[in-house]
C-alpha positions in Angstrom: 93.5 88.0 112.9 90.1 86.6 114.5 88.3 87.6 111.0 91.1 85.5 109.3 90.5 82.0 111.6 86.8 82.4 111.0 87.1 82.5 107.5 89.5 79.4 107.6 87.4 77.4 109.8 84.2 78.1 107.0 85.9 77.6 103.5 89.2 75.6 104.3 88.3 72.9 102.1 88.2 75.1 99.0 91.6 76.1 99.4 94.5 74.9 96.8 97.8 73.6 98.3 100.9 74.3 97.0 99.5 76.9 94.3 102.9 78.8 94.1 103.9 75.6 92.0 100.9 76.0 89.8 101.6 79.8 89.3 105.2 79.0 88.4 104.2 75.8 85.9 101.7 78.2 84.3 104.8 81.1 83.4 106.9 78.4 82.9 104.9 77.4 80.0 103.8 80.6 78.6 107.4 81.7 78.9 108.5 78.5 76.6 105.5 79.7 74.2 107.2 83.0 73.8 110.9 82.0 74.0 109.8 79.5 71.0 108.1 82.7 69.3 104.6 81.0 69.1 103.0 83.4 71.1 102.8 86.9 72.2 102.6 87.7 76.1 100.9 90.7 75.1 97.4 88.3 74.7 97.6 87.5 78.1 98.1 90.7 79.7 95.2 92.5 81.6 93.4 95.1 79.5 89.7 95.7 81.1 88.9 97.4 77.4 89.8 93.7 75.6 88.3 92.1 78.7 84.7 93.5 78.0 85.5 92.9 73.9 85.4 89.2 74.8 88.5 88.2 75.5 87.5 87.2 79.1 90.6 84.9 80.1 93.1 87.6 80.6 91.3 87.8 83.9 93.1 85.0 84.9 96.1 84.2 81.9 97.5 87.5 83.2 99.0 85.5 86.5 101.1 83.9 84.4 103.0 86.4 82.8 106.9 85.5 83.0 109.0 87.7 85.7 111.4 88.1 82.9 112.3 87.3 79.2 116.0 86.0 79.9 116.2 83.1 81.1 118.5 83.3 83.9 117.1 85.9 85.5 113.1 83.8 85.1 114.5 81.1 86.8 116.0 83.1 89.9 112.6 84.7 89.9 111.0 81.2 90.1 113.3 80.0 92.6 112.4 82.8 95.0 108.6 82.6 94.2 109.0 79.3 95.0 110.8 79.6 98.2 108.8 82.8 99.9 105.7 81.2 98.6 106.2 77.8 100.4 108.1 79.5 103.2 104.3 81.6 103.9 102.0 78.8 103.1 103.8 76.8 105.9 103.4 79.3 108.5 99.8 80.2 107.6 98.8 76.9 106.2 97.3 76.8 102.6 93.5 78.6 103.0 95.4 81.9 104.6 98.2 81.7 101.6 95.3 81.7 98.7 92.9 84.2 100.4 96.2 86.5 100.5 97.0 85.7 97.1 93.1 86.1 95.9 92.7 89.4 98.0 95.7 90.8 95.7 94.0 89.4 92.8 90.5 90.6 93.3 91.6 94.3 94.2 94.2 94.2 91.2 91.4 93.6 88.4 88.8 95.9 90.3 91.4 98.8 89.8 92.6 98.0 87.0 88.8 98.4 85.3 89.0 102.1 86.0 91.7 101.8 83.4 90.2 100.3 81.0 92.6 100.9 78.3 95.9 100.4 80.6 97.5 97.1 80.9 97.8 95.5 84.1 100.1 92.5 84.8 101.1 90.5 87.5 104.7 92.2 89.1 102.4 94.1 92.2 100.7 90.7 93.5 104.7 89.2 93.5 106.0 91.9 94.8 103.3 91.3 98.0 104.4 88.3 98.5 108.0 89.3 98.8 107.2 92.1 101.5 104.7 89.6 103.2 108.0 86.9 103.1 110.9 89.9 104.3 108.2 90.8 107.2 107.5 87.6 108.9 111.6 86.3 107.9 113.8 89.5 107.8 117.0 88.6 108.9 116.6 86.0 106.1 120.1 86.2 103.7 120.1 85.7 100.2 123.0 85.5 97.8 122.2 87.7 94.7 123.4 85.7 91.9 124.4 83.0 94.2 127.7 85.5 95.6 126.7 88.4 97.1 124.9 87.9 100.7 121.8 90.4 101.9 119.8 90.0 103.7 116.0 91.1 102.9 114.6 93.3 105.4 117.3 95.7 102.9 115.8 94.0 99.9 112.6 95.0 101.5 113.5 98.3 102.1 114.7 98.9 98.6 111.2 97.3 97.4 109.5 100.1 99.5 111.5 102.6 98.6 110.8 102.1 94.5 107.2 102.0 95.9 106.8 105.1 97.0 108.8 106.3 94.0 106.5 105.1 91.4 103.5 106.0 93.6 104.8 109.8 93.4 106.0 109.3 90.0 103.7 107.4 88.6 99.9 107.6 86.7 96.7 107.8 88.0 96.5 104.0 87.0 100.0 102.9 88.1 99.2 104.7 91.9 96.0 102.7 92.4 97.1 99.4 91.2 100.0 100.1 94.0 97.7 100.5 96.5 95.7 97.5 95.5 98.6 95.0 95.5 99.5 96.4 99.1 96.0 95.5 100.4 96.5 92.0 101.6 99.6 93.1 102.7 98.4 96.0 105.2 94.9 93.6 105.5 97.1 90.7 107.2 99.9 93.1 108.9 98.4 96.4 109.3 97.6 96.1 112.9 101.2 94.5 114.0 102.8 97.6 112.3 100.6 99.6 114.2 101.0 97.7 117.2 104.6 97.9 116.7 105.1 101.5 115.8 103.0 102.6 119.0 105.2 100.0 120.9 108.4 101.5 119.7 106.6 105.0 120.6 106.2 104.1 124.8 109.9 102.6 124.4 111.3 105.8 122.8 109.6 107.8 125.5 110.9 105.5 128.1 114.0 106.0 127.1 113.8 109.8 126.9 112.8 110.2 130.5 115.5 107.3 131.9 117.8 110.1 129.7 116.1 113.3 131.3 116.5 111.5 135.0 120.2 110.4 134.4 121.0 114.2 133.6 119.5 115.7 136.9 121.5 116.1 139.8 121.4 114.1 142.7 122.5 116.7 145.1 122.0 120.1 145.4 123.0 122.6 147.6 120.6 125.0 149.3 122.4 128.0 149.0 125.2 128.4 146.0 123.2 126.1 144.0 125.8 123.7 142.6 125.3 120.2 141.9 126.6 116.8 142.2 126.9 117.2 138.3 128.9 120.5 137.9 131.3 119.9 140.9 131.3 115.4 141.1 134.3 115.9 143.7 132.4 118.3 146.3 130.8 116.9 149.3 127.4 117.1 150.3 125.8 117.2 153.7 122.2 117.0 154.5 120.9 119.5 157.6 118.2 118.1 159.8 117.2 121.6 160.9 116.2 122.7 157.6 113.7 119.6 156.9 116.1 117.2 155.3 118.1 120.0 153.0 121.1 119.1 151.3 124.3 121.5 151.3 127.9 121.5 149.9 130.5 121.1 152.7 131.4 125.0 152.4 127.7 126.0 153.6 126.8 123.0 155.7 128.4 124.7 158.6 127.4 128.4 157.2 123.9 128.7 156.7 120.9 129.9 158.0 118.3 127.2 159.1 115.2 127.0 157.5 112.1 126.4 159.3 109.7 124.2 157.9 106.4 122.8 159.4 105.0 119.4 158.7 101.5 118.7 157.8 99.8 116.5 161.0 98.6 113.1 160.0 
């Protein structure tokens, strides 16, 4: 991630720490407004076509859509924002966080303007961040509604999974803005996985020969042709005469010797 430390070491001031807590403060809010029916979420959402009518803040107010209308289930969505969020910022440090964040972002409006009519909200970039969290931290447990403990590399997989689902199922519109919320994803893990999957590849080829040489017999005899492997209780014997030859003990003594000439040094 060389391209990534450059970056850093250019625009690190500009980043924003802690702006998980600003992205939950700002659903928060908009999620009182429409609990208290003052407002309609469907003003903030991201439609290119109302976009380019004027309404230019959905380009941002759409980050703040709610994860959910009840309640309980908002604030268990908060808490985990809040936790994967903090949890990558500390091991990236803030500028790496926002650019990942802002990378999801950028892509997400760019596709979502060859929809112009389609809404686009904010449930891809989260769900980015919750892949990025289960990759670096997957033996990580969680207890869904505070009982049941999982841990989230199966979380993940589940995540993946209704991926692929929607991306087969899905529209034109819905298949694209999949892709673009996986961007900063495959941007800032994409050559690990690969690393990783050609990694696992030499180990799985390893293992296939250590398997191949375990199932080859160790001796072998010159004449009947049985094996160390389909008879383990018969003796072998190994005949000078015949250049090092191996035999069972009923042909060691009853065999014809086998010249063989050695190449000169």
């Amino acid at each position: 991630m060389n391209w990534l430390n450059s970056l850093e070491r250019r625009f690190r001031r500009y980043a924003v720490p802690n702006i998980t807590v600003y992205l939950i403060l700002g659903q928060v809010l908009f999620f009182v407004f429409a609990v208290s029916g003052r407002f309609v979420l469907d003003r903030i959402v991201l439609v290119p076509e109302r976009v380019l009518a004027g309404e230019w803040w959905r380009l941002i107010t759409f980050l703040f859509i709610p994860p959910a209308r009840s309640p309980l289930f908002a604030f268990f969505a908060w808490y985990l924002f809040y936790m994967m969020g903090s949890a990558l910022e500390n091991q990236w440090g803030a500028f790496k966080y926002n650019l990942f964040i802002l990378i999801g972002y950028l892509v997400t409006v760019a596709v979502s303007f060859l929809f112009p009519f389609h809404a686009a909200t904010n449930i891809f970039i989260g769900g980015s961040i919750f892949l990025a969290f289960a990759y670096l931290y997957p033996e990580f447990q969680l207890y869904i509604f505070f009982i049941l403990p999982i841990k989230i590399k199966w979380l993940a997989l589940i995540t993946w999974i209704g991926y692929f689902y929607r991306f087969v199922t899905g529209s034109g519109s819905t298949r694209l803005l999949i892709l673009a919320s996986l961007s900063n994803f495959l941007l800032f893990f994409g050559k690990d996985i690969y690393l990783s999957i050609k990694s696992g590849k030499r180990r799985m080829a390893a293992q296939a020969r250590d398997i191949a040489s375990r199932n080859q017999p160790f001796h072998t005899c010159a004449v009947c042709g049985i094996t160390d492997l389909s008879h383990p209780r018969m003796e072998f014997r190994y005949c000078p005469e015949c250049g090092g030859l191996g035999y069972c003990k009923e042909h060691i003594f009853k065999h014809e010797h086998k010249k063989t000439t050695k190449n000169p040094k």
